[in-house]
C-alpha positions in Angstrom: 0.0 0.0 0.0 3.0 2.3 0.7 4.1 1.2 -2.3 1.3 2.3 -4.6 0.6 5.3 -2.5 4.5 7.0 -3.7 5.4 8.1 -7.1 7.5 5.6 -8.6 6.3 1.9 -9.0 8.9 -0.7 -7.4 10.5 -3.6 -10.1 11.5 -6.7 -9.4 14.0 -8.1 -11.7 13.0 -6.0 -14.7 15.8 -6.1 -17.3 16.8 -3.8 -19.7 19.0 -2.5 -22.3 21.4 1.3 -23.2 20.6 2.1 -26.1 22.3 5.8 -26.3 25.9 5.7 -27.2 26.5 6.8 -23.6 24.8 7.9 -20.5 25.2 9.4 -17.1 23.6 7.7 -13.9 22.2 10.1 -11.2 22.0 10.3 -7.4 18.3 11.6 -7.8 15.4 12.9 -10.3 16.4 16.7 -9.8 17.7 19.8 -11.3 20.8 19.6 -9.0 22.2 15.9 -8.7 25.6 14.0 -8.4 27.0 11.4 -11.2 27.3 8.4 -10.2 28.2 6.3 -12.6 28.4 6.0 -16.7 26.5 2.9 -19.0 27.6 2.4 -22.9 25.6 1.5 -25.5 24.3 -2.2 -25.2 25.1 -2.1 -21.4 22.5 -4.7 -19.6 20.8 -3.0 -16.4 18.3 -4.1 -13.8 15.1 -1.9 -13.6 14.7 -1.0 -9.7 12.5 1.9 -9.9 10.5 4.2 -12.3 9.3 7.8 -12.8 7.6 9.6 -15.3 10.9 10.2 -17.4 13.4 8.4 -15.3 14.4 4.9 -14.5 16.8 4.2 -11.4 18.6 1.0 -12.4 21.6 -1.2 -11.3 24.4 -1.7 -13.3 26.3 -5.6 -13.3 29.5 -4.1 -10.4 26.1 -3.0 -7.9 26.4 1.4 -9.1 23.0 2.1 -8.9 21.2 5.6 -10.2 18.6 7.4 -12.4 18.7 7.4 -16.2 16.3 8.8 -18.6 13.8 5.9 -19.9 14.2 7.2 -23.6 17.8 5.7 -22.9 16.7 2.0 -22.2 14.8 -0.4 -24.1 13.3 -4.0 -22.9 14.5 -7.2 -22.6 12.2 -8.1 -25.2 13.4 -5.5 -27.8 17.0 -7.6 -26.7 15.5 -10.8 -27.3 14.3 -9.5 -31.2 17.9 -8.7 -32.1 19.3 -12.0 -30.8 16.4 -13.5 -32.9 17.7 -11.7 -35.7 21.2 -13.1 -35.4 19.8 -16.5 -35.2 17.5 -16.3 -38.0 20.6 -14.7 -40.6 23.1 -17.3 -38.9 24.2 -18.9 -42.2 23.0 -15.8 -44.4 25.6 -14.9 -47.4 27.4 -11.8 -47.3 25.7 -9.7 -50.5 28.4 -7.3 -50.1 30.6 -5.2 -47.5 29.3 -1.1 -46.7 30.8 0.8 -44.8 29.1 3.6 -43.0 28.7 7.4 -43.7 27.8 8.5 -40.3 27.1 7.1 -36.8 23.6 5.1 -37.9 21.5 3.3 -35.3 20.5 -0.5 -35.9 16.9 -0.8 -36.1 14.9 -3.9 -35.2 12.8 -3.5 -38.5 13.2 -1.4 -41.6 11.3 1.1 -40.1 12.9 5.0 -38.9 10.4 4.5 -35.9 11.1 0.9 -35.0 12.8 0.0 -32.3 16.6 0.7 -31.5 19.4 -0.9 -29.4 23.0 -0.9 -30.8 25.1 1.8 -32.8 27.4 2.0 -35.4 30.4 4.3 -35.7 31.1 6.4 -38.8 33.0 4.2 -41.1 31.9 1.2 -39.3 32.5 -2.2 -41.8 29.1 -4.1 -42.0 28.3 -7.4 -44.0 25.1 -6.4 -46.1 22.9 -9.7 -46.1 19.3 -8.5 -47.6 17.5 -5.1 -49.1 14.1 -4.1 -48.9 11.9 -0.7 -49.0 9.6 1.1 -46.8 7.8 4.3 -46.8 9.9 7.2 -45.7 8.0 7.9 -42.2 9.7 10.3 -39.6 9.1 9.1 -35.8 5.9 10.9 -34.4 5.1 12.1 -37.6 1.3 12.0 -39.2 0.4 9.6 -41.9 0.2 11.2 -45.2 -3.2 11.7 -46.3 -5.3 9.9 -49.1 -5.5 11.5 -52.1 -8.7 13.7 -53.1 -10.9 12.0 -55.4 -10.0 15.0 -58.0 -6.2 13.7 -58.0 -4.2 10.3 -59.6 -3.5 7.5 -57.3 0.4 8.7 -57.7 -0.1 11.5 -55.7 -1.5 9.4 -52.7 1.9 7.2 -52.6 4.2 7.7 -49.8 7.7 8.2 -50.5 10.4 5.1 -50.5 13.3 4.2 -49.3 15.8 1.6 -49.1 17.2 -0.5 -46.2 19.6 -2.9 -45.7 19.7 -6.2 -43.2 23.1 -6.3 -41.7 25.7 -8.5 -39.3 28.4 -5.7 -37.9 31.8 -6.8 -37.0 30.3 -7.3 -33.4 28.2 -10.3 -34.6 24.9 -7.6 -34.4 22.1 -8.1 -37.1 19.5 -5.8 -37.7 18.1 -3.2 -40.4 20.1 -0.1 -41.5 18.7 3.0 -43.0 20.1 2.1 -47.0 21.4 5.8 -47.4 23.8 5.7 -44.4 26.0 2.9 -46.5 28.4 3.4 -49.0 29.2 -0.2 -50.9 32.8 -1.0 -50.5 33.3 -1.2 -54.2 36.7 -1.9 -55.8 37.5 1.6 -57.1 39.1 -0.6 -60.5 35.6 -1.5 -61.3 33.3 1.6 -59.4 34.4 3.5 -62.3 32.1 1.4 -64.8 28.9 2.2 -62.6 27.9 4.8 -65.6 25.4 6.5 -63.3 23.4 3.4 -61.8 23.7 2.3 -58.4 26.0 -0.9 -57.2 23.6 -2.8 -55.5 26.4 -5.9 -54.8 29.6 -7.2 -56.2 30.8 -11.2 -55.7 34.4 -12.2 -56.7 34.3 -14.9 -59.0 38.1 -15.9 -59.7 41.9 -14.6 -59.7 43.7 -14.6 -63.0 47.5 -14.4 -62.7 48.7 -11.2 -64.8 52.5 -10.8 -64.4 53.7 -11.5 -60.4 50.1 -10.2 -59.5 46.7 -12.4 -58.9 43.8 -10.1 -60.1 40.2 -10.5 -58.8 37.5 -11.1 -61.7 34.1 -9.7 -60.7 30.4 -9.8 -61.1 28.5 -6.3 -60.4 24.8 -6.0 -59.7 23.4 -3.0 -60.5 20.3 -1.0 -60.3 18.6 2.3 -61.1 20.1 5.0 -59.1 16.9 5.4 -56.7 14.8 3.9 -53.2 11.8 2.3 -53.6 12.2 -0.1 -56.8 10.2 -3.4 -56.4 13.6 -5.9 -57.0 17.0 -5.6 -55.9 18.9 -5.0 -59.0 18.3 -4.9 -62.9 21.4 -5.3 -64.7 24.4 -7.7 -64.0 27.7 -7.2 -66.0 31.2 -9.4 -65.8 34.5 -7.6 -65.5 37.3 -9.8 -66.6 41.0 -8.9 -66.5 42.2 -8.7 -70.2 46.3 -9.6 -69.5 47.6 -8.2 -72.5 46.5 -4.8 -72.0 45.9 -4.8 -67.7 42.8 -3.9 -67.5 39.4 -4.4 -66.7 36.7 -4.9 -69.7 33.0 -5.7 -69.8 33.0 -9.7 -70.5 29.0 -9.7 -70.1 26.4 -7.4 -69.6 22.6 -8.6 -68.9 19.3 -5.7 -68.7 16.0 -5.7 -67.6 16.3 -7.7 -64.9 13.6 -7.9 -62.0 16.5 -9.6 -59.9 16.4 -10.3 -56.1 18.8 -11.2 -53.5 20.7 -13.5 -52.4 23.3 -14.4 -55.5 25.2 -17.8 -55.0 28.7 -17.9 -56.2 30.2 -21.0 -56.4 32.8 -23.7 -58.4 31.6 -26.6 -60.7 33.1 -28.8 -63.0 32.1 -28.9 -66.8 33.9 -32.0 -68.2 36.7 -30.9 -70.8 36.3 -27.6 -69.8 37.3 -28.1 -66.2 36.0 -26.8 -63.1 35.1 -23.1 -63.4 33.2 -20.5 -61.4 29.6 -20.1 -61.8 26.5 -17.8 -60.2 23.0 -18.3 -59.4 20.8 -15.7 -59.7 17.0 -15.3 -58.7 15.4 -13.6 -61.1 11.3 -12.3 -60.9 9.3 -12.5 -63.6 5.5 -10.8 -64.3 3.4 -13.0 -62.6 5.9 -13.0 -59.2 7.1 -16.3 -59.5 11.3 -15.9 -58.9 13.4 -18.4 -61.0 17.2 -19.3 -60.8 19.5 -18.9 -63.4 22.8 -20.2 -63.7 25.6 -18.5 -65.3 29.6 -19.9 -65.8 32.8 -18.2 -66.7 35.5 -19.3 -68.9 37.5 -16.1 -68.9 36.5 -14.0 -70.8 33.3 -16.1 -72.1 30.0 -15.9 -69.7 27.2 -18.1 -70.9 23.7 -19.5 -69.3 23.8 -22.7 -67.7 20.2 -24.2 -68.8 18.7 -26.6 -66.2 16.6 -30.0 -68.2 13.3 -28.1 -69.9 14.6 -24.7 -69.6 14.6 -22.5 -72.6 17.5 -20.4 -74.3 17.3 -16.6 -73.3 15.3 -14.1 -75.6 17.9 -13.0 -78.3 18.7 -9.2 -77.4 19.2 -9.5 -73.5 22.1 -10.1 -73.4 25.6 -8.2 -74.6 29.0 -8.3 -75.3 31.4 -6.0 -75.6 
């Protein structure tokens, strides 16, 4: 009866989460107070009182002190992210980012989803799977429907992109898409002719001189959020050893292709064991299909699988 009679409600063994990059703990809920003590992002505290805005907690070495709630988030928030890392356990890498600015990792794709850990500016992440959502700021109001007078267009919220990641911490959650920069080789960045490098895989090494070069296939995309695959467009950079340099073995449009690509060796009789991909590509009815590609440098051709027809002439190009 005490109890519910005072202004803070008493916790037993509530458990939570830091999720600022760093905090200060405090002797008391008041203008004037002493420190007394500091939690880090992802530090685990115990919950032993609350106020309106404040939490007085217990840190792991017994420091005990107030905290502002907007700085902690529940064990069950926790418990998502570790769900994440269990779920993307065996998930292939798509490609490495690296960040632009400290970024927050989001439990879904969402600006106002729930947060826990932080990423440093030029943080290395593992990029594992993209999606869009509509670009809604916390707090803010849903964007109307459109008046009967106007085109369904106008009704549409704007898009954008993010990305599923695994940090170098072991961490897996959703990244707003805008805060990474693809780690692209800058040899083969400069063949992007205005489209956006979705992913890049490294097929083989050819030996040119006393060097071993890497031999690459790009994804690519329309430089823009929102578009219903992950990439359009694949193209094959082989090393030509004559002249050392890069050149356009294959080149593949109007794809509707999604994620993940497999990479992988496989032996082709007389023509020995050579590296092939898989891609999954979408087509008008939603259905997604593999397709199986090999290289023997600097020659890419389809794989067919038993029933599978030859590729439309004019989808394909080399150069």
């Amino acid at each position: 009866m005490l109890s519910a009679g005072c202004g803070h409600r008493s916790r037993n063994q509530e458990i939570a989460y830091v999720s600022a990059p760093q905090a200060f703990l405090r002797d008391q809920v008041a203008a004037v107070y002493s420190k007394t003590g500091v939690v880090k992002n992802g530090d685990r505290v115990q919950i032993l009182d609350r106020d309106r805005r404040f939490a007085r907690v217990r840190l792991a070495n017994g420091t005990e002190g107030w905290i502002e709630q907007r700085n902690l988030v529940s064990q069950q928030v926790y418990d998502g992210f570790q769900k994440l890392v269990q779920q993307q356990l065996n998930a292939p890498v798509q490609a490495t980012g690296i960040t632009r600015n400290d970024t927050n990792i989001h439990l879904d794709p969402r600006r106002d989803a729930d947060h826990l850990f932080l990423l440093g500016s030029g943080s290395k992440v593992g990029l594992l799977k993209r999606t869009a959502s509509a670009k809604v700021l916390p707090g803010a109001a849903p964007k109307p429907a459109a008046s009967p007078g106007k085109s369904k267009d106008a009704a549409q919220p704007a898009m954008e992109d993010w990305w599923l990641i695994r940090d170098e911490g072991g961490h897996v959650g959703w990244v707003l898409g805008r805060m990474i920069d693809i780690d692209v080789p800058l040899e083969i960045a400069q063949y992007a002719e205005g489209q956006r490098i979705v992913a890049f895989f490294k097929l083989d090494e050819v030996t040119d001189a006393d060097k071993k070069v890497p031999q690459y296939l790009v994804l690519l995309s329309e430089n823009k959020d929102g578009l219903p695959y992950d990439y359009s467009q694949i193209r094959v950079f082989t090393w030509n050893v004559r002249k050392h340099r890069y050149e356009t073995a294959y080149r593949e449009h109007g794809l509707n292709g999604m994620l993940p690509v497999t990479v992988l060796q496989e032996s082709f009789d007389k023509e020995g064991t050579l590296p092939v991909f898989v891609l999954h590509v979408q087509d008008d009815s939603g259905n997604i299909a593999e397709r199986k590609y090999k290289l023997n440098t600097p020659i890419v051709r389809r794989v067919l699988a038993p029933g599978e027809e030859p590729p439309k002439v004019g989808k394909k190009k080399r150069r």
